[in-house]
N, C-alpha and C positions, 0 to 999 in steps of 0.2 A: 504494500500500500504506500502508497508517496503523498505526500505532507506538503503544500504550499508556505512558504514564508509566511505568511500572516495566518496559515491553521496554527501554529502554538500561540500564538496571542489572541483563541479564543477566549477573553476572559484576562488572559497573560498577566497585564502590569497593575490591571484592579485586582486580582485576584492576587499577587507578588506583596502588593502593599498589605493588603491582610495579615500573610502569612509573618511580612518580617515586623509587623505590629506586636505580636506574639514571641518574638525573641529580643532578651533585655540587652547584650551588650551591642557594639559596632562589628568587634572582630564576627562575632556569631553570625551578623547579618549579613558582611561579605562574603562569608562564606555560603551561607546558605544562599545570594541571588548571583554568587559564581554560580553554582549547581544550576541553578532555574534557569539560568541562561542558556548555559552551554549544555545541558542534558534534556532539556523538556523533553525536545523531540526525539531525544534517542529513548528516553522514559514511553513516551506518546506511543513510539513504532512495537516498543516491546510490548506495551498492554495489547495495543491494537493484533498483535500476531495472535491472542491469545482468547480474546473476545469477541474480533472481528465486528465491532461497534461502536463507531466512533464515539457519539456520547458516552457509553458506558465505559469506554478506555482512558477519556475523560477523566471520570467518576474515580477512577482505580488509579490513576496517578495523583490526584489530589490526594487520597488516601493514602496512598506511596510520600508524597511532600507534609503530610499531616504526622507520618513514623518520623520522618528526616526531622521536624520540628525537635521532636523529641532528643534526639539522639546527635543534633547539630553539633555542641561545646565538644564534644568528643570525638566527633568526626573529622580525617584527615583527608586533605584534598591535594597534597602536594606528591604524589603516584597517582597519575591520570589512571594508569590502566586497572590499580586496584582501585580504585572511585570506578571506573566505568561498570568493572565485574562486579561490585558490589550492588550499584544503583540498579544492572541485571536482574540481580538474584531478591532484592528486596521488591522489584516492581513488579517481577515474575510471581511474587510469594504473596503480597499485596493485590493483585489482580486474581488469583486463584483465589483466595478469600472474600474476594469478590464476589467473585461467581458464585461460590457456598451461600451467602446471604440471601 
């Protein structure tokens, strides 16, 4: 499925300002709208394999960004490739929970 530039800013930078409303320091928030920037869409394309819907893959990455809230101050971004595999396996794990609901 292929993704237009402006399909992740469904929502994107209203929905962005929410999220980093809800985390207290600076560094936290850099880090967390690196991620949303530069993974939305590869978050997007992994629900969507999985669901095959786009609202609902939607649905299942916000849920995926709603875990990352949590888990942000401890989260390391400086190995791309372990940030990518993990963002995999959490969006993968979060979308299949999904679907359970």
């Amino acid at each position: 499925m292929y993704f237009k530039q402006n399909d992740y800013f469904t929502g994107g930078k209203f929905v962005l300002v929410f999220y980093l409303a809800a985390i207290d320091n600076d560094e936290s928030k850099n880090k967390f709208e690196y991620i949303y920037h530069k993974y939305y869409r590869f978050m997007l394309r992994t629900a969507s394999s999985i669901i095959r819907d786009f609202s609902l893959a939607e649905d299942a990455v916000h849920e995926t960004f709603v875990q990352l809230l949590k888990e942000i101050d401890s989260l390391r971004i400086d190995n791309e490739k372990s940030l990518q595999s993990y963002l995999y396996i959490l969006t993968r794990e979060r979308t299949i929970d999904f679907l359970r609901k």
